[in-house]
C-alpha positions as CSV (number, residue, x, y, z in Angstrom):
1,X,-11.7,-10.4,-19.4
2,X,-12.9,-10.4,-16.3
3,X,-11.7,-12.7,-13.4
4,X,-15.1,-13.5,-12.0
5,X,-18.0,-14.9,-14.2
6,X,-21.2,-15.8,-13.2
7,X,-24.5,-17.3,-14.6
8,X,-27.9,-15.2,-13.8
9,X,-31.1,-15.9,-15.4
10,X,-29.3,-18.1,-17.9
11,X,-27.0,-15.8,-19.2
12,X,-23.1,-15.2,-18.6
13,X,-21.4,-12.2,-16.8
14,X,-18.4,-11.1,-15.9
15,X,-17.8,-8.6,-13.0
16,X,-14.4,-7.5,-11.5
17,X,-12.3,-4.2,-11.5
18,X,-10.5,-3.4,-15.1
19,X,-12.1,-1.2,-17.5
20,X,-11.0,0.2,-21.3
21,X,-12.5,3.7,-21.8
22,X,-11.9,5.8,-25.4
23,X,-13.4,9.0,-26.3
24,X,-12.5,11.6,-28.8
25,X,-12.4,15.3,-27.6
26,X,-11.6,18.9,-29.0
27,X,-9.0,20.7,-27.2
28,X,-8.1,24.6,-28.3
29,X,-9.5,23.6,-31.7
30,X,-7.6,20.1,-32.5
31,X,-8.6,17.1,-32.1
32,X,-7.6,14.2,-29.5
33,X,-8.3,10.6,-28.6
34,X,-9.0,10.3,-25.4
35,X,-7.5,6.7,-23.7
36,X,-7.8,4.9,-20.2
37,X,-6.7,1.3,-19.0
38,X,-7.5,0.5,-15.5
39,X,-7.6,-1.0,-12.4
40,X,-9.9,-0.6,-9.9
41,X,-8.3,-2.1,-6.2
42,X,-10.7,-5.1,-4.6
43,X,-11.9,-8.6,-5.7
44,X,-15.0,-9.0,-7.5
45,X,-17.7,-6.7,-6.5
46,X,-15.5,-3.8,-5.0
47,X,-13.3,-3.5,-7.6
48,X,-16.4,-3.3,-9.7
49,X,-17.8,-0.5,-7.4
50,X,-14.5,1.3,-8.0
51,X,-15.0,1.3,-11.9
52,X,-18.5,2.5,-11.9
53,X,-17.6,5.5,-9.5
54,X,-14.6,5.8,-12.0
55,X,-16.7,5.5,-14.5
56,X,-19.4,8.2,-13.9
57,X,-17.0,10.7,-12.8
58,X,-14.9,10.2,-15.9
59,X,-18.3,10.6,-18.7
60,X,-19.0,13.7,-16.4
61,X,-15.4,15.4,-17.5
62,X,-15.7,14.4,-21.1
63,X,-19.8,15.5,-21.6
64,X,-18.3,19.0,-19.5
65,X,-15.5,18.7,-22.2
66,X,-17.5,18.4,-25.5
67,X,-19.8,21.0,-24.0
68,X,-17.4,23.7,-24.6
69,X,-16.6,22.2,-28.7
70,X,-13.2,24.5,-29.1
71,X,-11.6,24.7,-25.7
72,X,-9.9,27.7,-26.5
73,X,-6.6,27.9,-24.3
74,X,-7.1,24.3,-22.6
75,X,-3.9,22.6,-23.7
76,X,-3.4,19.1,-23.6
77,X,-1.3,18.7,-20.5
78,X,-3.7,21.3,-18.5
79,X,-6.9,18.8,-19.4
80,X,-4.9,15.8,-17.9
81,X,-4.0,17.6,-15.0
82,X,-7.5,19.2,-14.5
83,X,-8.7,15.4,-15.0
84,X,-6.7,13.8,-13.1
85,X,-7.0,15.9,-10.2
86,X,-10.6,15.5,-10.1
87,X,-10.7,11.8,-10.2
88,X,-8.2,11.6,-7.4
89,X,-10.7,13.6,-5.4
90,X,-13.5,11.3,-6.0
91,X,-11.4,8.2,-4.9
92,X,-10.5,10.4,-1.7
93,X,-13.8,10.3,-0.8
94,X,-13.7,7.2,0.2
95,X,-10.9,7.6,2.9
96,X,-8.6,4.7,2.2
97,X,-11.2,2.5,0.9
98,X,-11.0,2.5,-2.4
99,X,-8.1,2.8,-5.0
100,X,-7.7,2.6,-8.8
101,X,-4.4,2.8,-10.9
102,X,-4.7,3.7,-14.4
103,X,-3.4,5.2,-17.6
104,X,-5.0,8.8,-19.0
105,X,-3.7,9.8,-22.2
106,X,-4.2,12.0,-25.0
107,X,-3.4,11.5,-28.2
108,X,-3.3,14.2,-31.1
109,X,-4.5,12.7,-34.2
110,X,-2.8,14.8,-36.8
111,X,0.4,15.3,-35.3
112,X,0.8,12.0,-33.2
113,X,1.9,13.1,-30.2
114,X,1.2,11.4,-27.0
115,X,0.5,13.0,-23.8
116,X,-0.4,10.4,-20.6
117,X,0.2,10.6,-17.2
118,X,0.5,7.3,-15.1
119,X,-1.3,6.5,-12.1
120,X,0.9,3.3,-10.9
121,X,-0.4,1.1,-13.8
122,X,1.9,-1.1,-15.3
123,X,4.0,0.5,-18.0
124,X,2.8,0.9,-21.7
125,X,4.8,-1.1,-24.5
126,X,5.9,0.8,-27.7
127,X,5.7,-2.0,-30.7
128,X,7.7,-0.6,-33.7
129,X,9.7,-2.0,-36.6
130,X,8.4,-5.9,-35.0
131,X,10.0,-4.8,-31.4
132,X,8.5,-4.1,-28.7
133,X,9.8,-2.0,-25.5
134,X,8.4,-0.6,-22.2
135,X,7.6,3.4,-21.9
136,X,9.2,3.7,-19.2
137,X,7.2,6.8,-17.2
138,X,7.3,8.7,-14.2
139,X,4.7,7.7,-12.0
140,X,1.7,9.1,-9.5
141,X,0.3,7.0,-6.3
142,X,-2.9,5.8,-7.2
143,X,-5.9,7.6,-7.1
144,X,-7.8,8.0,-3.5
145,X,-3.9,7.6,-1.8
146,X,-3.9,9.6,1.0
147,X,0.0,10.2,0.9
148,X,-0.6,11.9,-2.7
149,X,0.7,15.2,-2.7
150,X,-1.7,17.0,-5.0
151,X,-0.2,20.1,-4.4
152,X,2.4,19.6,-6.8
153,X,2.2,19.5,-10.4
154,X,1.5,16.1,-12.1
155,X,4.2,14.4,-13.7
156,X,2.5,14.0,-17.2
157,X,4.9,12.1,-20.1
158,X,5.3,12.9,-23.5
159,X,6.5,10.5,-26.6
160,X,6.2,11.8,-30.3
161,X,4.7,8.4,-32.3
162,X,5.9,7.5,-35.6
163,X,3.4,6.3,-38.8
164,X,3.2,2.3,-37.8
165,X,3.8,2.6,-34.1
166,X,1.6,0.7,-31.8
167,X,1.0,1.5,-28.4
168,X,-0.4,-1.6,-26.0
169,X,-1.6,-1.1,-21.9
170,X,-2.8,-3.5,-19.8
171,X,-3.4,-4.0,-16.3
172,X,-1.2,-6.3,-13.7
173,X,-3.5,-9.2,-14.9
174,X,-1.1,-9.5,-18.4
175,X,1.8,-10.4,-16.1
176,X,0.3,-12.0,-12.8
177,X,-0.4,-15.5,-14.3
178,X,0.2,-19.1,-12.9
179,X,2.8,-20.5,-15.5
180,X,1.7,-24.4,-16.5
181,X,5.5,-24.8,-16.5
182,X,6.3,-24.6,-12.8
183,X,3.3,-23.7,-11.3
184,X,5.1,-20.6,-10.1
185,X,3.1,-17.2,-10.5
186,X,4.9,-15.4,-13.2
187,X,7.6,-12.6,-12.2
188,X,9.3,-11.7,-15.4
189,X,7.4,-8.8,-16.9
190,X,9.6,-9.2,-19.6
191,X,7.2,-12.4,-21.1
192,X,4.3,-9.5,-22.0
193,X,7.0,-8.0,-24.5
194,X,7.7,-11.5,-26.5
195,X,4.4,-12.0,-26.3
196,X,3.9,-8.8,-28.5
197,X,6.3,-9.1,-30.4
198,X,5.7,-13.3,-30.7
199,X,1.7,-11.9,-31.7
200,X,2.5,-9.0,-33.9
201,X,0.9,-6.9,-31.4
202,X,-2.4,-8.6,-32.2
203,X,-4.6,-8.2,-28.5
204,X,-6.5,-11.1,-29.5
205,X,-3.6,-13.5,-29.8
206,X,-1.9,-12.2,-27.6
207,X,-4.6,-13.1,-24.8
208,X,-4.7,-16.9,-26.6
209,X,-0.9,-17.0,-25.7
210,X,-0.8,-15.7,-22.3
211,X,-3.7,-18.3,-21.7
212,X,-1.0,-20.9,-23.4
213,X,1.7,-20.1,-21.3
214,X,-0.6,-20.5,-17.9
215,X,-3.4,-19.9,-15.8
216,X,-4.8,-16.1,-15.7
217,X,-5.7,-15.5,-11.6
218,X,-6.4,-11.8,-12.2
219,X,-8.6,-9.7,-14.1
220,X,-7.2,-8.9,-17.7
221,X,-7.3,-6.2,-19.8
222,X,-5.6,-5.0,-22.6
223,X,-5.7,-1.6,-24.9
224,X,-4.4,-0.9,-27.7
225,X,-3.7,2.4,-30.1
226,X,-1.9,2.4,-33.3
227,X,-0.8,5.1,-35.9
């Protein structure tokens, strides 16, 4: 859900800065989903410029990907490093005027492992047996920071997912909303995680109930994986 909407030859839109991307891919034979939540930095329009240069560098890397059908050799942490560093080069480009965090992950379907690396996005939430708990995850600046030092090898995470796990990311827009209680702008990230667990991880209800407990002032985006 985007923040801004608008009304143009009679029809509704909706333009702002988060964006949901899935893809599946091949990688030395075996096959992975391919995940992103993000956030592109701006109100409106730039953010939405952000996510469309995101965007078309991102299908670039996945067409190059599926090109090559077996991989052979390309692990899964090499392709989200390779990834990653040449997104973060696109965003350069723009020389401090531009910025996007996100989540890129990998997941193997047959053995359920979970590979992402974290661009200072929010943290994912594990829902398991009806709880639900941050991922806590090392984290990168976000792509197009100048004070990145890409010389160094990314910091990728790693969690092994059990049958009936869930896995839920969202942008800053999940926790940045005006509560109808005090009026205050919420601070407590831990209301996401009752929400989940309140919601049965259900992304529909859970936006119904973060719309109950106040006003959403940011765009709002939510993703979600299960096993």
């Amino acid at each position: 859900k985007q923040k801004k909407q608008f009304i143009f030859n009679k029809k509704y839109y909706e333009i702002g800065g988060d964006i949901n991307v899935t893809h599946s891919i091949y990688l030395d034979g075996k096959k992975y989903i391919v995940f992103v939540n993000g956030d592109a930095m701006g109100k409106s329009t730039q953010g939405a410029g952000g996510i469309l240069a995101f965007g078309a560098a991102f299908r670039v890397v996945i067409e190059r990907t599926r090109s090559n059908t077996e991989n052979i050799g390309v692990t899964p942490e090499l392709w989200i490093e390779s990834t990653y560093q040449k997104l973060h080069r696109v965003f350069l480009s723009f020389e401090g005027l531009m910025f996007m965090s996100l989540i890129l992950g990998l997941l193997e379907e047959e053995a359920g492992k979970l590979l992402f690396i974290n661009i200072s996005h929010p943290d994912m939430v594990l829902y398991r047996d009806k709880k639900a708990k941050f991922i806590i995850s090392l984290k990168h600046s976000k792509l197009g920071s100048l004070w990145e030092d890409t010389s160094k090898k990314p910091r990728i995470n790693s969690l092994q997912l059990r049958v009936g796990d869930t896995i839920i990311m969202g942008s800053d827009g999940r926790d940045d909303i005006k509560l109808k209680e005090d009026g205050n702008i919420n601070t407590d990230e831990l209301l996401f995680l009752q929400s989940v667990e309140e919601c049965d991880g259900d992304l529909g209800k859970i936006y119904k109930r973060t719309i109950e407990l106040g006003e959403i002032i940011d765009d709002f985006s939510l993703l979600k994986i299960s096993v």
